[in-house]
RODO-2510 file (C-alpha; in nm, 4 decimals, decimal comma):
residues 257
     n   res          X          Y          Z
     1     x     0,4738    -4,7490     5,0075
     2     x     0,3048    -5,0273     5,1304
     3     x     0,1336    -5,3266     4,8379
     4     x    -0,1816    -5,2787     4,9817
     5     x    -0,1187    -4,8932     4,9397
     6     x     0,0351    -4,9250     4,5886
     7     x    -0,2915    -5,1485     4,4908
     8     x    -0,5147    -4,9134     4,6144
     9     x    -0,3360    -4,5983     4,4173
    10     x    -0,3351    -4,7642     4,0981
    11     x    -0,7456    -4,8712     4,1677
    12     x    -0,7839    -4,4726     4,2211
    13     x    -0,6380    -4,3875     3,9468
    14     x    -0,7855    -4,6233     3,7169
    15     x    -1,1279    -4,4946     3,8364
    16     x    -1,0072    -4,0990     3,8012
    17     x    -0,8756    -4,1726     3,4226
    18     x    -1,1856    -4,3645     3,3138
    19     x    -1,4814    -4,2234     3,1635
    20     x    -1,6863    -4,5261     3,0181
    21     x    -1,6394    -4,8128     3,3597
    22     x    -1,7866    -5,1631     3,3014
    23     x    -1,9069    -5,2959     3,6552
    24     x    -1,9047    -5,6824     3,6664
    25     x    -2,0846    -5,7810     4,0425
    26     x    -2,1345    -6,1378     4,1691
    27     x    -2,2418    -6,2661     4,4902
    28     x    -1,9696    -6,1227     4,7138
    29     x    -2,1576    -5,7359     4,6693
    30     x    -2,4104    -5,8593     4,8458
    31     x    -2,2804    -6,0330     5,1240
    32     x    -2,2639    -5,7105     5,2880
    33     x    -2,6828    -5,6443     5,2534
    34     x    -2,7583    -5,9658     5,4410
    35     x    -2,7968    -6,1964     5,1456
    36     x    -2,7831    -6,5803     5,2556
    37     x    -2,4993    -6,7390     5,0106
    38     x    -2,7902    -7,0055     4,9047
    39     x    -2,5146    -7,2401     4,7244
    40     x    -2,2489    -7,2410     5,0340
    41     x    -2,2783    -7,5179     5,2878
    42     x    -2,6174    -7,6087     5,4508
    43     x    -2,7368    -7,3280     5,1784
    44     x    -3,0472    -7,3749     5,0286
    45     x    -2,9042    -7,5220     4,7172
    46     x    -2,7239    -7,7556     4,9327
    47     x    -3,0076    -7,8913     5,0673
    48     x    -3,2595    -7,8887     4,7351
    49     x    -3,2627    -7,9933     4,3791
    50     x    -3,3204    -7,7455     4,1213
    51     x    -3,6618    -7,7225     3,9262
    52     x    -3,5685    -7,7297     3,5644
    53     x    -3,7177    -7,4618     3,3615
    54     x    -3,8654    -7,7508     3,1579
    55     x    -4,0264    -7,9522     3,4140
    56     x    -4,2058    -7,5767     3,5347
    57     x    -4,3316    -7,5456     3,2271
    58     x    -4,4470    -7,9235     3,2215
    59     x    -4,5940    -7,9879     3,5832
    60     x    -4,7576    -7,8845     3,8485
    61     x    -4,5807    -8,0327     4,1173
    62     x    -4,2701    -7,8619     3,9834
    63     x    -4,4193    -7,5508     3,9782
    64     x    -4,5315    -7,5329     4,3191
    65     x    -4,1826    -7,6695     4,4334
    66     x    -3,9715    -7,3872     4,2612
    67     x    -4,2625    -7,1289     4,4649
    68     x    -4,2351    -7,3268     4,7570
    69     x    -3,7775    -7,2573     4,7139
    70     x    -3,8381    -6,9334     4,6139
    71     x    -4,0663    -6,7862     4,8921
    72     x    -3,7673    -6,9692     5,1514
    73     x    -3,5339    -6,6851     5,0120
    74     x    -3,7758    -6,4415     4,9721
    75     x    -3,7584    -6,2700     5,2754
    76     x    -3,4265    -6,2443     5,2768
    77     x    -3,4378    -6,0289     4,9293
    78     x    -3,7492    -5,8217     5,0151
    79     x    -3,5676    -5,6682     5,3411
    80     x    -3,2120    -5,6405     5,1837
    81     x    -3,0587    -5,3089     5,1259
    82     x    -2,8000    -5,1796     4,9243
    83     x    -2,4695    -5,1604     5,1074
    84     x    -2,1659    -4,9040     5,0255
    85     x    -2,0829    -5,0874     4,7382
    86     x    -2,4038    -5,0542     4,5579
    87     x    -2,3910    -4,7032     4,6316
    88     x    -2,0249    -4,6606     4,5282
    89     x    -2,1494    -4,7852     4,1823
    90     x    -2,3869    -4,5141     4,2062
    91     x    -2,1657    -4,2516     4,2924
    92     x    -1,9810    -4,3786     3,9616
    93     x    -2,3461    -4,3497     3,7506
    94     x    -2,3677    -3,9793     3,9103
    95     x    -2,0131    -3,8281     3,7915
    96     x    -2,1142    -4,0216     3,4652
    97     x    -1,8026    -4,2188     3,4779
    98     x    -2,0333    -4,5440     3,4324
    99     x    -2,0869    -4,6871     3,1048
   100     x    -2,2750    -5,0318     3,2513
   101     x    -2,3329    -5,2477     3,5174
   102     x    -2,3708    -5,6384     3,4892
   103     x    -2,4325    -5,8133     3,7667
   104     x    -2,5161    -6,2081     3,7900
   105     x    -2,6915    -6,1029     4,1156
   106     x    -3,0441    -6,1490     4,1403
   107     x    -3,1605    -5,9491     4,4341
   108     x    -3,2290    -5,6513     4,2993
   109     x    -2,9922    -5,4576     4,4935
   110     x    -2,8465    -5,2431     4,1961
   111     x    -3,2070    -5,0927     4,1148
   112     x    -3,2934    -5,0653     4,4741
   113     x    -2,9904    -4,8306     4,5389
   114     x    -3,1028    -4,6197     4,2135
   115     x    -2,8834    -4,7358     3,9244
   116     x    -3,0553    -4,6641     3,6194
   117     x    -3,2352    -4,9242     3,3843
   118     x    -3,0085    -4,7613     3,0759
   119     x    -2,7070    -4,8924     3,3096
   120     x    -2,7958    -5,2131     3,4377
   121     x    -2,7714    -5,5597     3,3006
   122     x    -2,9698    -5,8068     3,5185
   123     x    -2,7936    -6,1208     3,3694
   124     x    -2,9812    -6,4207     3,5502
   125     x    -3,2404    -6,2131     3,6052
   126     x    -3,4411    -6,0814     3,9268
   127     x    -3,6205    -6,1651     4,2227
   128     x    -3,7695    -5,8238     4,2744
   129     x    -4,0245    -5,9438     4,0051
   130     x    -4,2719    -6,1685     3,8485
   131     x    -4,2947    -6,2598     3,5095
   132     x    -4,5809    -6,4249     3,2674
   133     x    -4,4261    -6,7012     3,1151
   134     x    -4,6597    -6,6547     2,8527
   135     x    -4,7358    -6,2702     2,7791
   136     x    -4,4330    -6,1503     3,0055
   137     x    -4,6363    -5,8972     3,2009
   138     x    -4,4060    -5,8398     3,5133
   139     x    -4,5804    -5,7540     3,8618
   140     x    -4,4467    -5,6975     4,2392
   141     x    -4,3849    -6,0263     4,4017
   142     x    -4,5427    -6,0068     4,7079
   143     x    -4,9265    -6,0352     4,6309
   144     x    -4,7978    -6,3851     4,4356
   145     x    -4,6433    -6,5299     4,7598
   146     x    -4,8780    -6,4434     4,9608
   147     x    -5,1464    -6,6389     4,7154
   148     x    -4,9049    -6,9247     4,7346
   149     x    -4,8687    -6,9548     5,1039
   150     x    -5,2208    -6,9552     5,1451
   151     x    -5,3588    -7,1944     4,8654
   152     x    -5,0066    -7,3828     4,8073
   153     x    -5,0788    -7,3471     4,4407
   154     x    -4,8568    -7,2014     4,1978
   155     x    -4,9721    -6,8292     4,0741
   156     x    -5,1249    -6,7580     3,7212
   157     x    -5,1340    -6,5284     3,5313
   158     x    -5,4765    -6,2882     3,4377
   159     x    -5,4059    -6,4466     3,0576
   160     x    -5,3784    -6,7856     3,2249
   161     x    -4,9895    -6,7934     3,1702
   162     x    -4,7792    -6,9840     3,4325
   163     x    -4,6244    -6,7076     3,7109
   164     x    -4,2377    -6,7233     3,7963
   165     x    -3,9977    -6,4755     3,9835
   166     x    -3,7945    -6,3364     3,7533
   167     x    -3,4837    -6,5619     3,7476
   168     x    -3,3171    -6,7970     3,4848
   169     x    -3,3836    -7,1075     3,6090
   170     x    -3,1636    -7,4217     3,5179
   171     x    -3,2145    -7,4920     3,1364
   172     x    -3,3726    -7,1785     3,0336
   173     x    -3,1993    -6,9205     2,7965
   174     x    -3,0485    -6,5688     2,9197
   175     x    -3,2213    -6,3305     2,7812
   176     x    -3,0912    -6,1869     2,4124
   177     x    -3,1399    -5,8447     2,4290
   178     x    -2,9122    -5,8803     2,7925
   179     x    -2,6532    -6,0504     2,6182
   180     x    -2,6352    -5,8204     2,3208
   181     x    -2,6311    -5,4904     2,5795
   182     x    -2,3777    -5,6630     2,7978
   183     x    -2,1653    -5,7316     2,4853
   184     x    -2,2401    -5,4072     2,3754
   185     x    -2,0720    -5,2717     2,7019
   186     x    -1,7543    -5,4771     2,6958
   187     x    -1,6762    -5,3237     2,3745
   188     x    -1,7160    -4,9673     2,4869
   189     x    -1,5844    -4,9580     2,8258
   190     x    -1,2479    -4,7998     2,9023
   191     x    -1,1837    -5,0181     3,2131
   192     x    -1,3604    -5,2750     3,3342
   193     x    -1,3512    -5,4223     3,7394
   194     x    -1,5046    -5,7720     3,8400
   195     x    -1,6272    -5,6997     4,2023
   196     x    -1,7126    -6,0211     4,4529
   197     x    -1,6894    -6,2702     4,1664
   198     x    -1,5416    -6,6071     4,1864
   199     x    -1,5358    -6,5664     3,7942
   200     x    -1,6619    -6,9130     3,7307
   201     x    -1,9873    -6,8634     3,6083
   202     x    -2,0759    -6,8639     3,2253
   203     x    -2,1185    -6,7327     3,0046
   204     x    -2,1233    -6,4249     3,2455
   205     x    -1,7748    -6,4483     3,3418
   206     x    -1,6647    -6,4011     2,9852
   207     x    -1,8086    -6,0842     2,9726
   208     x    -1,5114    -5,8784     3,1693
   209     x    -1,2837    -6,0769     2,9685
   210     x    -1,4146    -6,0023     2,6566
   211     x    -1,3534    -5,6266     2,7932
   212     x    -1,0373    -5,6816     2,9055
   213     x    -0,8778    -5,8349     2,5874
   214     x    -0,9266    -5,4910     2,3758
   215     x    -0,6691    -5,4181     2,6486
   216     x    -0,8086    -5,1955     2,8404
   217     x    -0,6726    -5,2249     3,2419
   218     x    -0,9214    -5,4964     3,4110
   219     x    -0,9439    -5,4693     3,8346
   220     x    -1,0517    -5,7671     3,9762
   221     x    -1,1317    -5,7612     4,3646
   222     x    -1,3084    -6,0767     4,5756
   223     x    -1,2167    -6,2814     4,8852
   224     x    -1,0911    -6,5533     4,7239
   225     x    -0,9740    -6,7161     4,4339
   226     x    -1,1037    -6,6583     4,1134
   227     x    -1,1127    -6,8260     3,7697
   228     x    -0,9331    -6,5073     3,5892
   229     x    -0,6235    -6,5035     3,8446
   230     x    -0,2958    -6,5513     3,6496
   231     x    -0,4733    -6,4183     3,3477
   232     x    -0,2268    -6,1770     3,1638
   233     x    -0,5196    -5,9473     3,0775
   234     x    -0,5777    -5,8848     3,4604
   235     x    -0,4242    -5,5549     3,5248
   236     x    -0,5005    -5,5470     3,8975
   237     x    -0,5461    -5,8029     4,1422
   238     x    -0,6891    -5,7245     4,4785
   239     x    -0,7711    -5,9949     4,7394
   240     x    -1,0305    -5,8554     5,0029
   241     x    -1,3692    -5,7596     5,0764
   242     x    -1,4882    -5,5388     4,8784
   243     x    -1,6760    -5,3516     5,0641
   244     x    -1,3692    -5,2943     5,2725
   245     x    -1,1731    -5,1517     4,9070
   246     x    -1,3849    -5,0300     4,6802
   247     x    -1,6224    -4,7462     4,8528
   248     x    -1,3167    -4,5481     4,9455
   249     x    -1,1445    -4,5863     4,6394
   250     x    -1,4279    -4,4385     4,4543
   251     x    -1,4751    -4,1836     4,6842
   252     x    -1,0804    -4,0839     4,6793
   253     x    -1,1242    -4,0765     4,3162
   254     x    -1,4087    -3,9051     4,2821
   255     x    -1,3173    -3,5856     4,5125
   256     x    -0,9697    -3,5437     4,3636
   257     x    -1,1346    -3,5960     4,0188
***
């Protein structure tokens, strides 16, 4: 038997024996659905400066230039859609063999393909919304950017709270209850995989670990290196696409269940 083969069994089997599967997704889901890797080179992070939570709440100027980043990525999010990945994880949710996902994606891609809000974790937040900074009404984006690209002023709120997709910026706090589900999650699960993570986030990236240290078996699968390679709690290492390994493993899993 081929490694790759031997990899691949053990993932299938891992996903047949579980009944309570932590989902950790970073950027590398995505790829798949069209979604522009804003930090990589010539990215738009590359090429801006962040807008501090701080400074939106403080100015003007600030405000209009986080809109001004935000509706440069927005059509990139508004057309995505979910890839085999997404609805792999789905699958998963459907032969309730899925305890939770937590993704540090923002795109929305998890809801779109019909994961449940009971099993999703939206660590750093979404695009597919706006939120009052003030009363914390949420609304559908696009009647905001269109007001923007029109008047080039930043959207209010009805209550006269300042409007901002719903994304952590830089210097503003993840959201408690989140953290406290996500935490939740890592000490339920009976496996946990990291899928298209480079691992090096926090405190996200602590999250599978925390899992994976109660010793249950921990998959992780990305192109790439990540920060939990070598780590003697990582029970499966598999270096790919995963969009290429983990739809079929699921399936093969699922119809020999």
């Amino acid at each position: 038997m081929s490694d790759s083969a031997e990899t691949s069994g053990r993932l299938i089997q891992y996903l047949r024996d579980a009944s309570k599967i932590l989902v950790f997704t970073g950027a590398g889901v995505s790829t798949g659905s069209g979604i522009p890797d804003f930090r990589g080179p010539g990215g738009v992070w590359e090429r801006r400066q962040p807008v501090y939570y701080k400074d939106f709440m403080s100015s003007e100027s600030a405000r209009v230039e986080h809109w001004d980043y935000k509706l440069e990525g927005w059509p990139a999010f508004r057309d995505a859609s979910p890839n085999p990945t997404h609805l792999a994880i789905v699958s998963l949710e459907k032969a309730e063999k899925l305890l939770m996902v937590i993704t540090q994606n923002i795109d929305g891609l998890h809801s779109k393909a019909g994961i449940s809000a009971d099993h999703l974790v939206e660590l750093h937040g979404t695009n597919g919304m706006v939120e009052c900074q003030s009363c914390r009404k949420r609304s559908e984006p696009e009647p905001h950017f269109k007001y923007f690209l029109v008047n080039r002023k930043a959207p209010r709120c009805e209550c006269g709270g300042f409007l901002k997709p719903a994304t952590i910026s830089f210097g503003q706090n993840l959201c408690a209850d989140d953290l406290t589900r996500a935490d939740g999650a890592a000490r339920q699960a009976d496996l946990v995989l990291a899928l298209g993570s480079s691992l090096s986030v926090h405190p996200a990236a602590g999250i599978p670990m925390l899992a994976a240290r109660r010793g249950i078996p921990y998959g992780v699968i990305n192109r790439g290196p990540t920060d939990h390679d070598g780590a003697s709690v990582v029970s499966l290492r598999i270096e790919g696409d995963v969009a290429e390994v983990f739809p079929q493993a699921v399936q093969a899993a699922l119809t020999n269940a």
